[in-house]
GUDRENLUM-670580 format. One record per atom (N, C-alpha, C): residue number from 1; x, y, z; chain; atom name. Coordinates in steps of 0.001 Angstrom, whole numbers, plus 524288, in hexadecimal, padded with zeros to 5 digits. Each point is the difference from the previous one (the first is absolute). Layout:
BEGIN
     i      c1      c2      c3   ch   at
   NUM       X       Y       Z    A   CA
...
This chain:
BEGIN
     i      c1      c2      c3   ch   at
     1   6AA3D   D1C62   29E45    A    N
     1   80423   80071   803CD    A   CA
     1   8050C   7FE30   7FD65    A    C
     2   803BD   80470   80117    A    N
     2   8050B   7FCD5   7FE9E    A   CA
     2   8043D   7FF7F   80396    A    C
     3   804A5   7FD20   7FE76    A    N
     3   80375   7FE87   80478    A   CA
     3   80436   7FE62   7FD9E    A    C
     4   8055A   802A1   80176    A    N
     4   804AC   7FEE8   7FEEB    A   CA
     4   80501   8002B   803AB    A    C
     5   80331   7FD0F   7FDE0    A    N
     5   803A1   800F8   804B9    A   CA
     5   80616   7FE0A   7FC1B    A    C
     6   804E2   802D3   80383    A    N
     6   804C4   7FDE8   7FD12    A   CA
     6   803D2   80238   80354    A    C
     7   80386   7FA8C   7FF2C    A    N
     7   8048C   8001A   80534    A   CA
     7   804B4   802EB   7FC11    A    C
     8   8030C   802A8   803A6    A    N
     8   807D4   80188   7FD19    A   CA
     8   80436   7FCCE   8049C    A    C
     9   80274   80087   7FE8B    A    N
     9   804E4   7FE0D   80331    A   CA
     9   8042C   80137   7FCFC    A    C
    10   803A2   80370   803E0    A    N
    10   804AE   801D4   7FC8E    A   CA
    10   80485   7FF0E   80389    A    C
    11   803CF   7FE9D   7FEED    A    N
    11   806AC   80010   80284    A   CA
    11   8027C   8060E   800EA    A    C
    12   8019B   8026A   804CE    A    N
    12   80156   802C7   7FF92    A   CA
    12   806C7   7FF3C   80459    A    C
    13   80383   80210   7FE09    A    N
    13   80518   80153   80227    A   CA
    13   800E2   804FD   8037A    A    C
    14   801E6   7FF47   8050F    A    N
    14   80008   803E1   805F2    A   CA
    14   805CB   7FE52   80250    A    C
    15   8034B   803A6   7FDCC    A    N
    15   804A7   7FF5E   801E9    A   CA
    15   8026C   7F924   7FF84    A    C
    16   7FF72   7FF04   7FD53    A    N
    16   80282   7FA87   7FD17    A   CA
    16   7FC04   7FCA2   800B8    A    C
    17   7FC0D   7FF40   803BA    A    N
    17   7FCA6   7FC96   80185    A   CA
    17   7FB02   7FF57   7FC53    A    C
    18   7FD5A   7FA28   7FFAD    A    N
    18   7FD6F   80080   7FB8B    A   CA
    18   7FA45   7FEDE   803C1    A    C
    19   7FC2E   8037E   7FD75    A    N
    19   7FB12   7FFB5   802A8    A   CA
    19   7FBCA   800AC   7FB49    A    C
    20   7FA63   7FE8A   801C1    A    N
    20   7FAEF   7FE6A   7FC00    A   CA
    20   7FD33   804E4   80299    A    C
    21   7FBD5   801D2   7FC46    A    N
    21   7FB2A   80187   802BF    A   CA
    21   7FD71   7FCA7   7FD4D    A    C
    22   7F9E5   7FE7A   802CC    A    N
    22   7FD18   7FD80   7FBFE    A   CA
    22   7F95B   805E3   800BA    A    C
    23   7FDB2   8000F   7FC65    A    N
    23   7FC3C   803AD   8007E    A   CA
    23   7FA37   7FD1A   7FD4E    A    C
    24   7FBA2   8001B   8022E    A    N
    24   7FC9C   7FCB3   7FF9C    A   CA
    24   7FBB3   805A0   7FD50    A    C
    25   7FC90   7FF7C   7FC55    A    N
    25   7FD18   80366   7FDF4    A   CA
    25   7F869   7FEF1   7FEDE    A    C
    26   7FE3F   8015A   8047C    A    N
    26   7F95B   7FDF8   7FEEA    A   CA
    26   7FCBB   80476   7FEA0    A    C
    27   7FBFC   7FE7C   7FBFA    A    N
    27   7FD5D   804AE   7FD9D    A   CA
    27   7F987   7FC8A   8010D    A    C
    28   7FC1F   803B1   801E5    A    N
    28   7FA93   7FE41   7FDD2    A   CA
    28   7FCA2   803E8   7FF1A    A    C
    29   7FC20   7FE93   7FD91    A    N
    29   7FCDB   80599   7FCCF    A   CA
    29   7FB9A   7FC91   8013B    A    C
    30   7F905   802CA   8006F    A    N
    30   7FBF9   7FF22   800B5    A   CA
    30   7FD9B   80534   7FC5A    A    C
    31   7FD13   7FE32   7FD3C    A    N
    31   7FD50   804A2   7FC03    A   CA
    31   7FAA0   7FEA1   7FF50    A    C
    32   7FCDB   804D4   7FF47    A    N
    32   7F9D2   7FF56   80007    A   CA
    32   800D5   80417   7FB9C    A    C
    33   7FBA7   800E7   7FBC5    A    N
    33   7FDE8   8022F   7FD25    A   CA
    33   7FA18   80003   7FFDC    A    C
    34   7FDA0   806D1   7FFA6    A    N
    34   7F9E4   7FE06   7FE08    A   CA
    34   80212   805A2   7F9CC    A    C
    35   7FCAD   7FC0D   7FB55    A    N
    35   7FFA1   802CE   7FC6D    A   CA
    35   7F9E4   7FFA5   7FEE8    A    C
    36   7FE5B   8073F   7FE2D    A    N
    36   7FB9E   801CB   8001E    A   CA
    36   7FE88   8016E   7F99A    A    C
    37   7FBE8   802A3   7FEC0    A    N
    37   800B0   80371   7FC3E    A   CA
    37   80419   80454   8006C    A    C
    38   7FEBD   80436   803C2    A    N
    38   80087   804B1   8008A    A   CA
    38   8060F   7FEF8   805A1    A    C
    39   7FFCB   7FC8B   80095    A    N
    39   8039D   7FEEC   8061C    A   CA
    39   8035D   7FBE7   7FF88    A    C
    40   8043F   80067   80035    A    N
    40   8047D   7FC8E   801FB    A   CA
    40   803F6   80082   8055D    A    C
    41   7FE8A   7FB27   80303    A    N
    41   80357   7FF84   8038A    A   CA
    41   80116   7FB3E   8022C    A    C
    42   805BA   8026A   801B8    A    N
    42   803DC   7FB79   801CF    A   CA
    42   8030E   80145   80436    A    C
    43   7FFAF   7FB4F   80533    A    N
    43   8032F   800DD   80461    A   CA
    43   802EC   7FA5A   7FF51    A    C
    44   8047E   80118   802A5    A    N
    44   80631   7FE44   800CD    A   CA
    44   80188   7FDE4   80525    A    C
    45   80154   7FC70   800E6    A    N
    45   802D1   7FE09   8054C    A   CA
    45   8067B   7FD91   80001    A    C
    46   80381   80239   7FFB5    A    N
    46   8045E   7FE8E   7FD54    A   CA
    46   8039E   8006A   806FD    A    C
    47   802A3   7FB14   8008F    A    N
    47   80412   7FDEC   802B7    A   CA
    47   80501   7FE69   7FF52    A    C
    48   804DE   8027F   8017F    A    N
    48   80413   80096   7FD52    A   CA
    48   80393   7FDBD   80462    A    C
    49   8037C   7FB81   7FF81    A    N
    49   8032A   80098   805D8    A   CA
    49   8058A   7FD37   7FCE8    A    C
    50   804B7   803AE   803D6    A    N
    50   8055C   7FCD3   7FE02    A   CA
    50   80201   7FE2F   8065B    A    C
    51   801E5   7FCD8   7FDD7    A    N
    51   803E7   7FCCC   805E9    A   CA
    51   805B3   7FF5D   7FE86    A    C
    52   80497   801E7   80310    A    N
    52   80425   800BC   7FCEC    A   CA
    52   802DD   7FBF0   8056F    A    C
    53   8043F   7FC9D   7FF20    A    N
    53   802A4   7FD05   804D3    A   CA
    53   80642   8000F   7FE85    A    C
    54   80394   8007A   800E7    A    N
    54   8057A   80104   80002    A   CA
    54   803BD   7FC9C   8028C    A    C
    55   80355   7FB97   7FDE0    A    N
    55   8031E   7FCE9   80176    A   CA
    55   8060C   8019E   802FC    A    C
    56   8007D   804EF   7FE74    A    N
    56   804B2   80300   803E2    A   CA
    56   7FE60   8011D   80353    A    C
    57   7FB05   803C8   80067    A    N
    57   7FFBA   802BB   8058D    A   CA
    57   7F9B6   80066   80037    A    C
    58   7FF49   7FA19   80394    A    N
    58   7FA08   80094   801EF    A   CA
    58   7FE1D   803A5   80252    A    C
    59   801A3   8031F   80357    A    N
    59   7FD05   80351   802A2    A   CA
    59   7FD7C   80510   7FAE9    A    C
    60   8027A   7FFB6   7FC1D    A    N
    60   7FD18   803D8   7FAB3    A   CA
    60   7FD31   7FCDA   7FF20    A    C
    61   7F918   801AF   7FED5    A    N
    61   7FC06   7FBA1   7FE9E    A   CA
    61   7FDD4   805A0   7FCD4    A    C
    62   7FCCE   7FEFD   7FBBE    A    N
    62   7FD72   8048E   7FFC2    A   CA
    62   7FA46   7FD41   7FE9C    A    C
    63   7FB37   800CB   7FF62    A    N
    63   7FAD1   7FEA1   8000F    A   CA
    63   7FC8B   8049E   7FEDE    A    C
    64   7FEBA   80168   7FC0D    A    N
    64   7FC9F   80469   800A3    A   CA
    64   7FCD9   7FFCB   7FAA8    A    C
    65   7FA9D   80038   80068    A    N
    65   7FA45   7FD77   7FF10    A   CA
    65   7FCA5   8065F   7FEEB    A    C
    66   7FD0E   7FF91   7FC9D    A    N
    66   7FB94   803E0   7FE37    A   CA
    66   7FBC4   7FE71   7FDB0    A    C
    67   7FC17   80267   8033B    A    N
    67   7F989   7FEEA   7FF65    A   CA
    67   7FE65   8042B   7FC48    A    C
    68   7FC1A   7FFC9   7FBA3    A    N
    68   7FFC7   8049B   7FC3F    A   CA
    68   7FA0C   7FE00   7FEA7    A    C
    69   7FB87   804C6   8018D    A    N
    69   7FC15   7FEF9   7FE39    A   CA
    69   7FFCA   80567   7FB80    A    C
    70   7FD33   7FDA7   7FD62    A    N
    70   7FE19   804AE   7FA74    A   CA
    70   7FC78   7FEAE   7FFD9    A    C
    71   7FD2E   80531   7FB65    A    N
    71   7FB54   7FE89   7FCB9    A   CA
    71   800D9   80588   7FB20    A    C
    72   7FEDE   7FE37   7FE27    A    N
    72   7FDD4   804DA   7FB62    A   CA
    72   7F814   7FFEB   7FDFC    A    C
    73   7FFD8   80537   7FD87    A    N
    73   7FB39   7FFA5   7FE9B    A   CA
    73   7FF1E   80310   7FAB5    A    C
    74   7FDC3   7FEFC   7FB7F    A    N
    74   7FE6F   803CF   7FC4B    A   CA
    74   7FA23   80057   7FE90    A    C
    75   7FE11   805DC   8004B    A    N
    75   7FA31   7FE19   7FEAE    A   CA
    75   800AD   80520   7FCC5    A    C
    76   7FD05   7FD04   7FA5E    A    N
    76   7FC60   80362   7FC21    A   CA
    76   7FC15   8028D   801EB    A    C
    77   800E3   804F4   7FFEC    A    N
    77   7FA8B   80152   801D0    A   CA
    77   7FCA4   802CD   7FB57    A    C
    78   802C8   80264   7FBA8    A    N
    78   7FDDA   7FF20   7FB19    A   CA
    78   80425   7FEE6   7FA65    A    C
    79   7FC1D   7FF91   7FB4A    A    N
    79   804D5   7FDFD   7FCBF    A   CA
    79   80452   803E3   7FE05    A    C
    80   80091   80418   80329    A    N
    80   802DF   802D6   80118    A   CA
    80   80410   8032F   801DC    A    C
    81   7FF14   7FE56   805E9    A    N
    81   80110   7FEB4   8037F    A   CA
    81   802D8   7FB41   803AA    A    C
    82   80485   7FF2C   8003B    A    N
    82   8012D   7FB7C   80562    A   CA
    82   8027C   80381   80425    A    C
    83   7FF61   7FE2A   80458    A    N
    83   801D5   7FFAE   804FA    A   CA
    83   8049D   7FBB4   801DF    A    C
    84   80245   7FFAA   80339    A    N
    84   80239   7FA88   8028C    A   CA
    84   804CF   8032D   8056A    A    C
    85   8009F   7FBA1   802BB    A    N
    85   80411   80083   804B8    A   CA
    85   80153   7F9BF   80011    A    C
    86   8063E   80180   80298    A    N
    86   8002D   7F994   802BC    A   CA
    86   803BC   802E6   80354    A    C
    87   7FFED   7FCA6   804DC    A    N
    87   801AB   801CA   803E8    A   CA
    87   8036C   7FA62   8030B    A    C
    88   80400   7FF51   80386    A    N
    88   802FA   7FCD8   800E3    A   CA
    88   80051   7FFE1   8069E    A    C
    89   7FF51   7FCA1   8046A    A    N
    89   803B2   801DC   8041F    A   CA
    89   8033C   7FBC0   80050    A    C
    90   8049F   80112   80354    A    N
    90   80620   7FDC3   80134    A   CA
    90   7FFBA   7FD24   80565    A    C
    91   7FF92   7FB42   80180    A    N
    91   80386   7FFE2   80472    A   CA
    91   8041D   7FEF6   80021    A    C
    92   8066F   80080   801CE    A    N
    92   80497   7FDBF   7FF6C    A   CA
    92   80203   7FF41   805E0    A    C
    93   80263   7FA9D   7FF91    A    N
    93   80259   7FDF9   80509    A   CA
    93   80343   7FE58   7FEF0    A    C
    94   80519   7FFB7   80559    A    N
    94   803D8   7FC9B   80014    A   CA
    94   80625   80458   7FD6D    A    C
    95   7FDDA   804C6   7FFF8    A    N
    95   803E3   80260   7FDB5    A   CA
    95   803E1   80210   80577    A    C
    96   8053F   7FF9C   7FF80    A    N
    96   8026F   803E8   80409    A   CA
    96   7FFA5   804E1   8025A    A    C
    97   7FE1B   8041D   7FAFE    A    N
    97   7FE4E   803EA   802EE    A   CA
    97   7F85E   801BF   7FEFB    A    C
    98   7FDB3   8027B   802FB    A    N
    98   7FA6D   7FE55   7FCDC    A   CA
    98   7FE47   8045F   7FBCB    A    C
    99   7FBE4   7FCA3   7FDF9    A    N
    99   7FF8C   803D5   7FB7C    A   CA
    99   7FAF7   8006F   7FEB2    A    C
   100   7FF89   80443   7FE5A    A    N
   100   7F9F2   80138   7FD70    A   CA
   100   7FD2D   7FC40   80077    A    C
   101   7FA44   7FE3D   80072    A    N
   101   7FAAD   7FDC3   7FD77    A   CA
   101   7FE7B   803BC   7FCCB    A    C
   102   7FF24   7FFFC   7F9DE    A    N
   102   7FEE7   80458   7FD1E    A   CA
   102   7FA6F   7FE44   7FD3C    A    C
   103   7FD57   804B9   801DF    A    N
   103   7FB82   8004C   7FB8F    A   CA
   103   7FFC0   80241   7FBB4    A    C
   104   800C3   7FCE1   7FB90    A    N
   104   80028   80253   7FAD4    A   CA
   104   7FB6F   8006D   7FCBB    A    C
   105   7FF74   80437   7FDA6    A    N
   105   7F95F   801B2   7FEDE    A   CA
   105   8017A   803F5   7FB38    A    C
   106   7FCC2   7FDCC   7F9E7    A    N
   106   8018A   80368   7FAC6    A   CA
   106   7FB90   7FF0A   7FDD6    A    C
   107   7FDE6   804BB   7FD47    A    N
   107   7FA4D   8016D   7FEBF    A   CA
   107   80196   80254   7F994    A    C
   108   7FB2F   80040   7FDC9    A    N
   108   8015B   7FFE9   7F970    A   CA
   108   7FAEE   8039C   7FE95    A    C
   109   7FF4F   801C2   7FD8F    A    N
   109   7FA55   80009   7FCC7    A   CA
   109   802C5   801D9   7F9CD    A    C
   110   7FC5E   7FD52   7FD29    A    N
   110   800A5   800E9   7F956    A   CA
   110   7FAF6   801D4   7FE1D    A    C
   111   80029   80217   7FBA3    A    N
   111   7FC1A   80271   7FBF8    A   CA
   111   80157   7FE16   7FAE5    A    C
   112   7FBC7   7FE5D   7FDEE    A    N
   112   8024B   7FFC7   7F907    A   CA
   112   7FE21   80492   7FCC0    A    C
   113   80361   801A1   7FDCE    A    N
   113   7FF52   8054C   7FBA5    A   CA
   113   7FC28   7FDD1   7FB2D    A    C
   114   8005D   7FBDB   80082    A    N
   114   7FE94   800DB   7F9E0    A   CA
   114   7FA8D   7FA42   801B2    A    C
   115   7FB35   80157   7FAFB    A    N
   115   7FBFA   7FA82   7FEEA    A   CA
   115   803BE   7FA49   7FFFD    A    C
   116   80400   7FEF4   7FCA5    A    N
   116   8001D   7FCB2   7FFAE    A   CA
   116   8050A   7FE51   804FB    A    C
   117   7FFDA   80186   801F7    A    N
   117   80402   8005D   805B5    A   CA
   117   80649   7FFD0   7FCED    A    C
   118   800EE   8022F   7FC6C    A    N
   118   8066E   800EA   7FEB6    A   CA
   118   80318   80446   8045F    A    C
   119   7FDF2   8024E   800F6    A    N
   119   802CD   8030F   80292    A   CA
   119   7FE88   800D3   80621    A    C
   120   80207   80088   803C9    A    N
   120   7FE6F   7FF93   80538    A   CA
   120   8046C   803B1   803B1    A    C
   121   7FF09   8029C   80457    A    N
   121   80278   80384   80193    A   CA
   121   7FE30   7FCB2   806B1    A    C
   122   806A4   7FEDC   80255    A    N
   122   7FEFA   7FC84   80699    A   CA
   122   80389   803B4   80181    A    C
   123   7FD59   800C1   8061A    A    N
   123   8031F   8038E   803E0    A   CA
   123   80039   7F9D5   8038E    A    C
   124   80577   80180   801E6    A    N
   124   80052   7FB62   804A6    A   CA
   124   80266   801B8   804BA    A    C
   125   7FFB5   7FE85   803BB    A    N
   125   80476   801B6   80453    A   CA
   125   7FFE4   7FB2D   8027F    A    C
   126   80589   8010B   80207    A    N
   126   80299   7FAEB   800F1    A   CA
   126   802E6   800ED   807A8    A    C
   127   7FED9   7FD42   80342    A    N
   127   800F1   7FE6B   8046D    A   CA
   127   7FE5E   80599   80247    A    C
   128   7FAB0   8011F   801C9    A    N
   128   7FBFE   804D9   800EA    A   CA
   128   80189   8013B   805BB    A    C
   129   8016B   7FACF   80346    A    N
   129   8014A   80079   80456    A   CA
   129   80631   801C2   8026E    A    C
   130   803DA   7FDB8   7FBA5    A    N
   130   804E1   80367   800C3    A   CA
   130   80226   7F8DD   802A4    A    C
   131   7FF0E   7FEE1   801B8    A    N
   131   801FC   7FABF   8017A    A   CA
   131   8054D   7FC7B   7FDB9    A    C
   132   80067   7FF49   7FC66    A    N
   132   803D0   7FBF8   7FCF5    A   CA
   132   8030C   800D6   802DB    A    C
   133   80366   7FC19   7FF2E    A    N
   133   8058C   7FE97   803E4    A   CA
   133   801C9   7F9E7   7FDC0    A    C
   134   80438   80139   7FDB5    A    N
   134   804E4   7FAAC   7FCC1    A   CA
   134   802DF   7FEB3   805C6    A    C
   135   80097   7F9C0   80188    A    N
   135   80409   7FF9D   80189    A   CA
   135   8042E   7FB39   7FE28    A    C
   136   80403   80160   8019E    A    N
   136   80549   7FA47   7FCB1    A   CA
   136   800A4   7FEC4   80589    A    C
   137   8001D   7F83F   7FF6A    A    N
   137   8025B   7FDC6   803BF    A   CA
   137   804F3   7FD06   7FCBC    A    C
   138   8051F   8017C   80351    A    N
   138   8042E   7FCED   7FCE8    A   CA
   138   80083   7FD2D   80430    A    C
   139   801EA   7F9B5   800E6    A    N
   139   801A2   7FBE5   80473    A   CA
   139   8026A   7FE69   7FDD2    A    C
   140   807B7   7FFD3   802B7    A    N
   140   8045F   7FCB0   7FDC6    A   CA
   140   80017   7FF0F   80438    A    C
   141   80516   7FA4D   8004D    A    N
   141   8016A   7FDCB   80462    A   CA
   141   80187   802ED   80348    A    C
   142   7FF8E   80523   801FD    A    N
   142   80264   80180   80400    A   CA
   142   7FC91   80485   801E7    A    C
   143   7FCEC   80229   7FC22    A    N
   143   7FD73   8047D   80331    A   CA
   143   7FAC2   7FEFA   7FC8E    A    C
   144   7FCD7   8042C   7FFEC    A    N
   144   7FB3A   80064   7FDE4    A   CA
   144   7FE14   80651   80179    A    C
   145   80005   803BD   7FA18    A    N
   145   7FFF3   803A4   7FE1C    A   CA
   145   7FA69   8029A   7FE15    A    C
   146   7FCC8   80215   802FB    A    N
   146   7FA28   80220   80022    A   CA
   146   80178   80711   7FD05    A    C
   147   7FEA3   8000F   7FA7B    A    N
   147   7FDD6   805D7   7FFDE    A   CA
   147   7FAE5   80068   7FEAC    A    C
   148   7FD76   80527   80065    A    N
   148   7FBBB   800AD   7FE25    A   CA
   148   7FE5A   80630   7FE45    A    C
   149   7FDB8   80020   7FC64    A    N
   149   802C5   805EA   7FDC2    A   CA
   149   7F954   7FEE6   7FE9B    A    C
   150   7FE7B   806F1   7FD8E    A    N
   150   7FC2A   8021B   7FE92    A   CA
   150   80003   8010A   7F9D5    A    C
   151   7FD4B   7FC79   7FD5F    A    N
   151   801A2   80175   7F98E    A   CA
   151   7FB81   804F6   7FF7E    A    C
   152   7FD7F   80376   7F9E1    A    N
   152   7FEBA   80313   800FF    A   CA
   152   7FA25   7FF59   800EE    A    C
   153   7FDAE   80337   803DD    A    N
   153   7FAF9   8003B   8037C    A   CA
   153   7FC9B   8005F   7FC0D    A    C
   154   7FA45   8032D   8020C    A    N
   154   7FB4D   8007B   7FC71    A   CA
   154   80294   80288   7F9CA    A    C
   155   7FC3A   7FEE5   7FE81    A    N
   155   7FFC2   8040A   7FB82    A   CA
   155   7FCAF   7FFB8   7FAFF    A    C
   156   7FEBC   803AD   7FD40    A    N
   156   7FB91   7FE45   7FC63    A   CA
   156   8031E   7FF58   7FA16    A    C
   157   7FB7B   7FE34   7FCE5    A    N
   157   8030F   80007   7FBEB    A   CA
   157   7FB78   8008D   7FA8A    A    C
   158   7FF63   80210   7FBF6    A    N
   158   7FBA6   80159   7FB2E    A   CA
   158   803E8   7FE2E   7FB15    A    C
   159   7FB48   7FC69   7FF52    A    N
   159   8027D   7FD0C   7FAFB    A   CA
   159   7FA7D   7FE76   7FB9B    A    C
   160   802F8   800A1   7FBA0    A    N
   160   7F9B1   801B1   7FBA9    A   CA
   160   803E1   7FA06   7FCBF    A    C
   161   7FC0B   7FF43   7FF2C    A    N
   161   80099   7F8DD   7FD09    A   CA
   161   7FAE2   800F4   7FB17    A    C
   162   80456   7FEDB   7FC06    A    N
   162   7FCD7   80048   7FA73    A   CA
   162   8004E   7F97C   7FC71    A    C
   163   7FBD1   7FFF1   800BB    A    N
   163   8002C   7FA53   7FC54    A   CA
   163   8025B   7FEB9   7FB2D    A    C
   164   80465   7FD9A   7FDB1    A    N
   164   80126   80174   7FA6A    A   CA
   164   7FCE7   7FA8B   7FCFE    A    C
   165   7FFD4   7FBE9   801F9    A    N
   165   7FD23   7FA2A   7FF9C    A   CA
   165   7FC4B   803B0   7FAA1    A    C
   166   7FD0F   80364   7FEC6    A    N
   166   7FBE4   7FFD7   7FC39    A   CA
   166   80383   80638   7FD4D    A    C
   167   80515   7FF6F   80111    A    N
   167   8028C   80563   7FD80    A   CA
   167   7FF74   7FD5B   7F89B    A    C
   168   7FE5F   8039C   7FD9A    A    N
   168   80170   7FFE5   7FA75    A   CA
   168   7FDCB   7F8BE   7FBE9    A    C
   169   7FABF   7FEEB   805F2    A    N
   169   80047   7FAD2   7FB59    A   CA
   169   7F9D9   7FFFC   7FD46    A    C
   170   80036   7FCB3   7FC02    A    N
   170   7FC6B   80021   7FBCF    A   CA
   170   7FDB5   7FC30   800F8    A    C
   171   7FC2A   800AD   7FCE3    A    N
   171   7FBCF   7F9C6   7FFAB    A   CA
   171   80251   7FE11   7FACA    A    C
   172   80176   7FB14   800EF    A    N
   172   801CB   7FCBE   7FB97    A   CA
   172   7FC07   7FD4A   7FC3E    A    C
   173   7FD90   800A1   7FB73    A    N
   173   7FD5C   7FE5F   7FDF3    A   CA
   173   80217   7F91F   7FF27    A    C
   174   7FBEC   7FB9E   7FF44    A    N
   174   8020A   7FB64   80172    A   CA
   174   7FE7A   7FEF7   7FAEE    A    C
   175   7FCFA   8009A   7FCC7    A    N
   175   7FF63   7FF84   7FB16    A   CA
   175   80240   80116   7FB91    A    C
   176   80493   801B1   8006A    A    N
   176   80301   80198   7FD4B    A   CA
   176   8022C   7FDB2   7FA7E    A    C
């Protein structure tokens, strides 16, 4: 389990007047792993919360907190062969306008070309469900600024990975 946290406090100027925000930052993570021969997996419990308070103008407070469970998985199913997914869901609170809970879900499979596994050919696709969603919270002393935009959706991607680690080397005789 881990756990972090870290405060800001900044001075800001509003028509000659001098005002603070202070912004408070808590993080915790809970992680399980089982490692197998042929199987690896791992689930995630991750807690995210900011608290923002404003010395000009109390009635701007902003507070908004996210629950994030994951897991991923990869299984060999021969020495040839891998598989894997990890998948994510979102809760988000405390935002001004509301926004997505997103389920994020990306699947892989690889092959190796070659005996000594140098070469390997992975198809992946990435957010299967179409889900993702970025959002920016800006909070100054006077207002507090919510966007949230769509970066780009699913999509796959084939990528061939060649080992160079044993490119061009010799056995060094030690007897020399």
């Amino acid at each position: 389990m881990e756990h972090s946290g870290k405060q800001e406090h900044s001075t800001t100027y509003v028509e000659g007047q001098e005002g603070g925000s202070n912004t408070v930052y808590l993080s915790q993570n809970l992680s399980f792993t089982l490692n197998r021969e042929k199987l690896r997996w791992t689930a995630n419990l991750n807690y995210y919360a900011a608290k923002s308070t404003y010395e000009l103008n109390e009635a701007i407070r902003s507070h908004t907190y996210t629950w994030e469970m994951s897991s991923d998985a990869r299984w060999t199913i021969s020495p040839r062969w891998i598989v894997g997914a990890d998948c994510s869901y979102r809760i988000n609170g405390g935002y001004t306008v509301p926004i997505k809970n997103p389920l994020i879900m990306n699947a892989y499979a690889e092959i190796y070309l070659t005996v000594k596994k140098d070469l390997s050919l992975q198809l992946q696709g990435y957010d299967l469900l179409g889900q993702q969603q970025s959002v920016y919270l800006l909070a100054t002393a006077n207002s507090v600024t919510q966007r949230t935009f769509n970066p780009m959706g699913r999509y796959l991607q084939i990528t061939v990975k060649f080992n160079l680690s044993r490119f061009g080397s010799k056995k060094i005789n030690e007897h020399q």
